[in-house]
N, C-alpha and C positions, 0 to 999 in steps of 0.2 A: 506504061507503068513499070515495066520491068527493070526499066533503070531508075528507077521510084526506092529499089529493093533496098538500098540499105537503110529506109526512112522508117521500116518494120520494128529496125533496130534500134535507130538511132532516139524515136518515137519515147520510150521507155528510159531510156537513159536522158533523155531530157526533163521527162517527169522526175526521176531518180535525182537529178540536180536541183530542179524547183522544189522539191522538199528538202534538199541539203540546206537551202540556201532560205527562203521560206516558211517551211513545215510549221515553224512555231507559232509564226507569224497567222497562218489562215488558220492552224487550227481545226478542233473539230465543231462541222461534218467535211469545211472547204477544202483539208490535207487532203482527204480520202475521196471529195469528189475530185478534181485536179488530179489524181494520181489515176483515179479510173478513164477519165478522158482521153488520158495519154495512151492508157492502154486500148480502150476501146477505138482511138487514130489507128493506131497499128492494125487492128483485126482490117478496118476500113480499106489501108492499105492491101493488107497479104489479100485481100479482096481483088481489088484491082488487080495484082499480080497475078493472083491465080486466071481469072480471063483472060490477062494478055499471056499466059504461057499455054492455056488450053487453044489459043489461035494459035499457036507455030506450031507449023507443019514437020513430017518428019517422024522418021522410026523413034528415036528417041526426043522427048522434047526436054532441054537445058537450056539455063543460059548460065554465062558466068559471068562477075563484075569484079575487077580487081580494083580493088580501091588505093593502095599504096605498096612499094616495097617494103616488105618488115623487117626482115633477114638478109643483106646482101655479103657474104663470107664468104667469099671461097668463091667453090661449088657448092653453097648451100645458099641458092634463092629461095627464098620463102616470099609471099604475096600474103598480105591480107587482104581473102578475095571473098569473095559470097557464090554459091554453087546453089542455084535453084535448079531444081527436076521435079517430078509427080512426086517424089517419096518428102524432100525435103517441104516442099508443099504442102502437102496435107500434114508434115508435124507443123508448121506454121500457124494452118489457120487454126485446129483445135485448140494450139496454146494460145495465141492469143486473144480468142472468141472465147473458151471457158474462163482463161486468165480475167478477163474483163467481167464476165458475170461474177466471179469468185471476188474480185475489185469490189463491185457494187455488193454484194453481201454483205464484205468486210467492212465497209460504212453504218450499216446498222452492229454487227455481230461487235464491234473493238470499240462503240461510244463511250462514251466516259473514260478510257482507258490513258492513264496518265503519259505514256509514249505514244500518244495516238499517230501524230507525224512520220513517226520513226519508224511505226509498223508498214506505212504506206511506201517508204522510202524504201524499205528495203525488197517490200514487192514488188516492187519497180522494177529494181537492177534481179530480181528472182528471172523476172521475167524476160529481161535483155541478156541474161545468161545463160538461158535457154536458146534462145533466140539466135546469139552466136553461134552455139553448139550444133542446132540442126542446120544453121546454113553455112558452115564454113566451109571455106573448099579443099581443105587440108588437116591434114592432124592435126596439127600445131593451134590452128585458129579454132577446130574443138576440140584442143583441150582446155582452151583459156573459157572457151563456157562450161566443161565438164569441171574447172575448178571456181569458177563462177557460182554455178550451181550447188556445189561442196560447200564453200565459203557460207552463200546465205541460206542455207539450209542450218548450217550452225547459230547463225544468228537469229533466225527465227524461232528454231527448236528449241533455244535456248533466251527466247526474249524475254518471258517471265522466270528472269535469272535471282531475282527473290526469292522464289521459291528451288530447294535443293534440287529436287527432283527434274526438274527442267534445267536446271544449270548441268548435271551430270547427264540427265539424257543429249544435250547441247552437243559439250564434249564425245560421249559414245560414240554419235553420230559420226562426227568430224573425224576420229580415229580409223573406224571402219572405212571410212572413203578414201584416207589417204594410205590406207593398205590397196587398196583398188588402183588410185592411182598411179602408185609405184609399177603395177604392172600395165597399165595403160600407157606411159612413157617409156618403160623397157622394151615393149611392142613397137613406139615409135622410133624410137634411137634403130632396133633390127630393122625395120623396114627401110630408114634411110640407109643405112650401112648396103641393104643388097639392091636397092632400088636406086639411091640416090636421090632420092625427093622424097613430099610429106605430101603434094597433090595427089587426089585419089583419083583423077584421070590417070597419070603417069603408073600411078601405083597399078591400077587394075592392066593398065596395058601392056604392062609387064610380069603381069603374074607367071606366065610358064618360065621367067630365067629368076626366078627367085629361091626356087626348089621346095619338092614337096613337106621335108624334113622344117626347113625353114618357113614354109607358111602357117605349117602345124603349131610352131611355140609360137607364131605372132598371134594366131588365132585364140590360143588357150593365155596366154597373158595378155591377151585384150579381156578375156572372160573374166580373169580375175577381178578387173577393172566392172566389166559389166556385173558382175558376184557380187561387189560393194556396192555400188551406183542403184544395182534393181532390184538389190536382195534377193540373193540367190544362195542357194544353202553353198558353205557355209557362212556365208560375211549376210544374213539378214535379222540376227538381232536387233539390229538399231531403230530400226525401221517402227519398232511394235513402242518402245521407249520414245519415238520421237514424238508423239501422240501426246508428251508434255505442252506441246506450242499451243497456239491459239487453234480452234479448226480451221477457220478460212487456211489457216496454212498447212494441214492437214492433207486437204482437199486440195490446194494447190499443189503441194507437193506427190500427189498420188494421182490426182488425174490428168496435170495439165504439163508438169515438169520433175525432173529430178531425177525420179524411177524409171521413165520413161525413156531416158536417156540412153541407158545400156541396151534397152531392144533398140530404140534406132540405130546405134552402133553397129551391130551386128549384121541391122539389114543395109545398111552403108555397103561392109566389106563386105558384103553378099558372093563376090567372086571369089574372095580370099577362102573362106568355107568351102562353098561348091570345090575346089581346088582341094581342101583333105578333108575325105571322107572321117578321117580319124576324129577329128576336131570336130566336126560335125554331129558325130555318133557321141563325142562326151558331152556337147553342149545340150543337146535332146537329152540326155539322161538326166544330167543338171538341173533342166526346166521340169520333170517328171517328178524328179524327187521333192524339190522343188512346192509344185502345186498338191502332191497328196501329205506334205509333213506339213505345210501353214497349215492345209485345210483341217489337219485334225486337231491343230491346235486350236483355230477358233470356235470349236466344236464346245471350247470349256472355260472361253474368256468371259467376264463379266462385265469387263468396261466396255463398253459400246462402242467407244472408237477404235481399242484394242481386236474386237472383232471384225470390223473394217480392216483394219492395218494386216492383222493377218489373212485376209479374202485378200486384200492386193498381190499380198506375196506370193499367192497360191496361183492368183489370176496373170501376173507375170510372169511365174512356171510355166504356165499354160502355154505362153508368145513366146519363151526360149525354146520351149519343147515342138513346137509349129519352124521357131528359126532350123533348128537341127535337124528335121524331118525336111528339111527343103523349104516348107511352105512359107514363104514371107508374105506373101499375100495375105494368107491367114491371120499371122501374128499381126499385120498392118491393123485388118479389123477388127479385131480381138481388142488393138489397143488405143483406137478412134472409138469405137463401143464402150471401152472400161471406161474412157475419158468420159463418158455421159454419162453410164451409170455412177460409175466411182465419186465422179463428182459429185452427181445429186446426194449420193448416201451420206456421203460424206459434212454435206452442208445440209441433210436433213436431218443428223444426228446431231450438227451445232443450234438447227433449232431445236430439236429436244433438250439437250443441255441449258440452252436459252432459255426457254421456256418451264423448265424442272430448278432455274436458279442452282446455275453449275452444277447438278447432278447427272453425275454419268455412270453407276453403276448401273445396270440394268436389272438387279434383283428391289431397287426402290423406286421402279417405275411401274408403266402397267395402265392398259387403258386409255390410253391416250389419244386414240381415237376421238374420242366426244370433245375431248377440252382443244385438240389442233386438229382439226379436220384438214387445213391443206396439207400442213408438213404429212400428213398421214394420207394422202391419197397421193402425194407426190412422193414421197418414200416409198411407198407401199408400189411403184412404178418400177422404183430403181430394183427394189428387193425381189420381184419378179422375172426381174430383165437379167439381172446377175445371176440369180436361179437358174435362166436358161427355159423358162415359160413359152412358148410361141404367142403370137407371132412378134415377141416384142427383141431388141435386137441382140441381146446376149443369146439367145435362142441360135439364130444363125451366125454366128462370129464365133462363138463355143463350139456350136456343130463343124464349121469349115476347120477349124483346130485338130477337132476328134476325127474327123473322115482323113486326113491328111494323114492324123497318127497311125490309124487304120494302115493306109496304104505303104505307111514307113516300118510299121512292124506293130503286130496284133499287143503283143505284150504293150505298147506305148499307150497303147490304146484302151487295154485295162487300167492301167492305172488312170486314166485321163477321165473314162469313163467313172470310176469309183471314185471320182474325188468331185466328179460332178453331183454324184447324187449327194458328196457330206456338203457340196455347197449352197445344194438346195435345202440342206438340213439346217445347218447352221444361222442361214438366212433368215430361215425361220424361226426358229428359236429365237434370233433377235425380236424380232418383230412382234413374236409373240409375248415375248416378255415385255416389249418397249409399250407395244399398242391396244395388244388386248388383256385379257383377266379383270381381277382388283385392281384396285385405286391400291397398290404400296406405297407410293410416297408418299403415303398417309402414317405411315406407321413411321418412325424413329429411328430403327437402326433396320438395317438392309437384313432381309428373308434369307433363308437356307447357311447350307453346311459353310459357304465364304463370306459370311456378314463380316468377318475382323478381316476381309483381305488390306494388305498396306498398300498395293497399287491401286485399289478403285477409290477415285475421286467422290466424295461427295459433299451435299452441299452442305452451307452451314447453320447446324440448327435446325429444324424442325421446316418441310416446305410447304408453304403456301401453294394454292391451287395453280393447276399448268394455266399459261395464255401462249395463244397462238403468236408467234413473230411478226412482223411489222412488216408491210411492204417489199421495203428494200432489201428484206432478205428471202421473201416469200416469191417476189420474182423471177429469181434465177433458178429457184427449184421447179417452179411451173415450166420455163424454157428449158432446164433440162430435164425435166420427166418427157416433154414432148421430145427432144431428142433422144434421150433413153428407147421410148417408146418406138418411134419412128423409123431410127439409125438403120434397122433391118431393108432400109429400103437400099441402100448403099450393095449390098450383093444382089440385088436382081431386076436395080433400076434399067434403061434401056439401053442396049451394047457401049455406047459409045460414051453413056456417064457411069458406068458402073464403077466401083473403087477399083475391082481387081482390072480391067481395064483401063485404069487410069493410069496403076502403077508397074501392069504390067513389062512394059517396057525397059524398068529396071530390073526387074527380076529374070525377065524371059522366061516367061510361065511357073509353076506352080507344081508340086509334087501329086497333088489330090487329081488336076485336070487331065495329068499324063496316063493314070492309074485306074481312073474308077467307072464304074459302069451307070448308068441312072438310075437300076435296079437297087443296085449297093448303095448307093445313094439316101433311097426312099428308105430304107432298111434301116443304115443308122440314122437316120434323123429321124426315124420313129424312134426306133430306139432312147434316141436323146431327149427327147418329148417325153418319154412314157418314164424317165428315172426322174425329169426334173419334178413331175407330176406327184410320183411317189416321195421324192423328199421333202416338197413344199408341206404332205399331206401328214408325215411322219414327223416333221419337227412341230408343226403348229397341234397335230393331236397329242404331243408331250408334252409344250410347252405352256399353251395357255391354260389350263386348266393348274397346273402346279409348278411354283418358283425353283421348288426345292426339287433336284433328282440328283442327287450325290452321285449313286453309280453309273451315273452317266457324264459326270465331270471329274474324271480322274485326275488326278495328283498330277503324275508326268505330262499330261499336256496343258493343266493349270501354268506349269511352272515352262511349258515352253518347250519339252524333251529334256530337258535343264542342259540345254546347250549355253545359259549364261552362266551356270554351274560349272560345266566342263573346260571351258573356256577361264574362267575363272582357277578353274585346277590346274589349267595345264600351262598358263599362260600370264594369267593374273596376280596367283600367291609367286610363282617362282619369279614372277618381275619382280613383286614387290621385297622377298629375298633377296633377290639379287641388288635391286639399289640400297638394301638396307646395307648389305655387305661393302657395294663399293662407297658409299657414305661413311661407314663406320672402320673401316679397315683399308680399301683402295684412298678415299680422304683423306682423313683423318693419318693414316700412319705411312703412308708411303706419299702422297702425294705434299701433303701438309710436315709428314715426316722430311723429307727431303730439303724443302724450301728452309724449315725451321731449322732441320740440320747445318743449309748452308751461311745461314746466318749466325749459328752457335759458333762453329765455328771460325768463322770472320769477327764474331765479339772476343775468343779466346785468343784468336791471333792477337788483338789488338791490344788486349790487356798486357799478353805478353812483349811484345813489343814496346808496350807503354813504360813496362819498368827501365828500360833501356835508356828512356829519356828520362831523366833523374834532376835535373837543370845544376846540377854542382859542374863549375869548372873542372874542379878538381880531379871528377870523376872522367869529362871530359878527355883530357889532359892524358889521363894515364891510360887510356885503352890508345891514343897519341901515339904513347910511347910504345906500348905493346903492341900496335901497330906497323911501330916503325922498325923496330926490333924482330918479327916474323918476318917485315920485306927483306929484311938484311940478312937474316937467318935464309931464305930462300934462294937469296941470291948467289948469297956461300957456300950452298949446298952445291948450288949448279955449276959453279967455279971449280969445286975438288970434284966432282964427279967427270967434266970436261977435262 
């Protein structure tokens, strides 16, 4: 099966055609089942593959498939090849095993929807641009899924482009990522210049003649790259705005693809790090700051999915902050874990929306327990497991995070810790607002001090009683509440299937195993237990009982830290100066001045010229003569002067 591997890919991009070519034709439910198919081939696949790479023997187990020469210049061979090992592996199969669940949602969630074809097609190629991304064997071939991914993220985020709001979160998006980019290929172009190749065998085999100074800036201009890609402060506005798209794309994009991309990067060049400390120590901090500024924003968001959106951001801090500390390991499960929870949450807020008739404020829901009882015991799974609740798997994936910080520096680990317990807070309060109390969406306009907010969506007109969703969408939240639930078995299933076992190998152990004691151990993972307990207990005792707590939704983290504010100040009004300027003055007078200049004058030449030609012989005749009479005057000049 290993040389099966590029069937993973190619899988996905054949559905991505049969809807080019088709989509309109099958129609719905046929686009969207057809589409899921192809994906759920692929999962089938990375199936196989993964057994036949767990049979080869060996300290490291890889293989590589070079499929064609891409690049042949020079001294610049490039391959496009495919690089499987443990790490590329397990992003394989989560994406396209939740890719596929999230598939079959989207067939109930996108019915009726007049691009119904179009939304399949492009999850398709979402997904084979992933797909390239984690198994390329070279920069080069991930960057072409890292702009893959960029590409249809725009067009998803921005596919209900009818509406404004979705058309400029669309754009947001896209801008943000190709700030990222730019440093993502500045990193590339340096690593070729001192390495002479884009293969990350060659690269890593070479890391001591590359020099420290110089793995440092590839390191931190890869980050930029990861900063946009996984929302990392400062490039993660976009991320809270992209939450205009449909959810299945939500939920694709957070649990299965797109964010996830910048931490696999990271653990990619896992040697290029270990190599500067320096680079290291800011990407830890990064991921710090990171997971306690999302978490305090969603502490005050009111859109449900917006709350989601910022827990990713914070939960991503988390896996950057585990990358910088050493631990990849950690970050690995942290972000196999998030993939289970994030996802269910994510598609269990679309069945809220579903079922509340496009209502996503959370101050006019409420109770919802009685009228959806799955979506609410299978949500109610994910928001526990995210919490950090034992024994479900965010619990230990979170803890392996925090103990790592612990051993990389206690202060990381404060913050890690405090931003765990506002996640159990937060969580709650969702949940509280979403499932228990009043029936509000009974009432007409949304409860408390933000009922006029302009970003919460809601529905139209007066809502009719919730109904549970349908099957095909109820499905994949029961399979992932069971892996939500379950996934904790991945750290302590038996030595030789455990995850950090699996991927050890690439990493060469782990910062927490080199450092801690069993004692310390038991310690903080009480610890971690005992805050997630207190925040579960502290958001649900505020929040169900009352919609309305103003002093506890402050203005500044309403508005985000008003980082679209500052951003706006510093970058936004002076752009939009500045092209006012070059339009109205660089255009208009100098550019426009010029061209029109040159034409004025080539019209005055010619007028003046034109009097010259008069059509009288006469006139002819005598400039003839005074003609002829200068050449002879000249030439008698030169006669008496000889």
């Amino acid at each position: 099966m290993l040389h099966l591997t590029y069937l993973i890919i190619l899988l996905p991009l054949v559905g991505f055609a049969v809807q080019v070519l088709f989509g309109r034709r099958l129609g719905d439910p046929v686009a969207g089942a057809v589409a899921t198919i192809f994906v759920g081939a692929s999962f089938i696949v990375s199936v196989g593959v993964f057994f036949d790479l767990l049979a080869v023997h060996g300290a490291v187990r890889s293989f590589t498939q070079n499929l064609w020469t891409w690049i042949p210049v020079g001294g610049m061979q490039i391959h496009a090849g495919l690089y499987v090992d443990p790490l590329s592996m397990t992003m394989v199969l989560f994406v396209t095993g939740i890719s596929a669940l999230i598939h079959l949602y989207s067939i109930g969630y996108m019915k009726g929807d007049r691009d119904y074809p179009k939304f399949f097609l492009y999850l398709n190629l979402f997904v084979a641009s992933m797909l390239i991304l984690v198994l390329g064997n070279n920069l080069l071939v991930t960057y072409v899924g890292w702009e893959g991914v960029g590409t249809c993220s725009y067009l998803l985020v921005a596919f209900w482009f009818t509406r404004e709001t979705a058309a400029v979160a669309g754009k947001k998006a896209f801008i943000y990522n190709r700030i990222g980019d730019a440093g993502f290929i500045a990193a590339a172009f340096l690593t070729f210049d001192k390495v002479g190749s884009l293969d990350y065998s060659v690269i890593f085999a070479n890391v001591g003649k590359i020099g420290t100074a110089n793995i440092t800036a590839i390191c931190l201009l890869l980050m930029v790259g990861v900063a946009a890609k996984s929302a990392q402060i400062p490039l993660f506005p976009w991320l809270a705005d992209a939450m205009e798209g449909p959810t299945p794309v939500s939920a694709l994009i957070h649990a299965a693809t797109m964010v996830t991309a910048g931490v696999y990067l990271l653990c990619r060049v896992n040697p290029l790090l270990h190599a500067s400390p320096d680079a290291a120590w800011i990407v830890a901090l990064i991921g710090a700051a990171t997971a306690f500024v999302a978490a305090t924003i969603a502490c005050a968001q009111n859109d449900i999915k917006k709350v989601l959106a910022y827990s990713t951001v914070s939960q991503l801090g988390y896996m950057v902050l585990a990358i910088g500390a050493g631990a990849y390991e950690a970050a690995i499960f942290l972000m196999v874990a998030h993939a289970f929870f994030k996802g269910l949450l994510f598609l269990g807020s679309g069945s809220v929306i579903h079922g509340l008739h496009d209502e996503q404020d959370l101050k006019r829901m409420g109770n919802l327990r009685v009228y959806m009882p799955i979506t609410f015991v299978t949500f109610g799974i994910g928001w526990l497991a995210i919490a950090g609740v034992p024994p479900l798997s965010g619990f230990w994936a979170k803890g392996d995070v925090l103990d790592n910080a612990w051993a990389a520096h206690p202060a990381l680990w404060v913050v890690g810790i405090f931003t765990a317990l506002l996640t159990a807070y937060y969580m709650s309060r969702l949940s509280g607002l979403a499932f228990f109390g009043q029936d509000r969406w009974k009432n007409k306009v949304a409860v408390g001090a933000d009922a006029d907010m302009p970003d919460a969506h809601h529905a139209a007109g007066p809502i009719p009683e919730p109904h549970e969703s349908k099957w095909v969408m109820t499905l994949p939240l029961i399979v992932l509440a069971v892996l939500a639930a379950a996934g904790g078995v991945m750290a302590f299933a038996t030595p030789h299937l455990s995850l950090a076992r699996w991927v050890d190998p690439v990493f060469s152990g782990s910062l927490y195993n080199d450092h801690e004691t069993t004692s310390t151990i038991w310690k903080l993972s009480t610890l971690d237990a005992v805050v997630a307990v207190i925040g579960v207990f502290i958001g649900l005792r505020l929040w169900i009982t009352r919609a309305d707590r103003p002093k506890l939704e402050w203005a500044f983290l309403r508005q985000s830290w008003y980082f679209n504010e500052i951003f706006d100040a510093i970058i936004g009004r002076p752009g939009a100066r500045l092209a006012q300027f070059t339009s109205t003055v660089i255009e208009d007078k100098v550019i426009d001045g010029a061209v029109d200049g040159t034409g004025a004058l080539v019209r005055r030449t010619g007028m003046a010229l034109r009097r010259v030609q008069t059509g009288y012989v006469r006139n002819y005749a005598l400039w003839i003569v005074v003609g002829i009479v200068a050449l002879f005057a000249f030439m008698l000049t030169r006669t008496w002067w000889a």
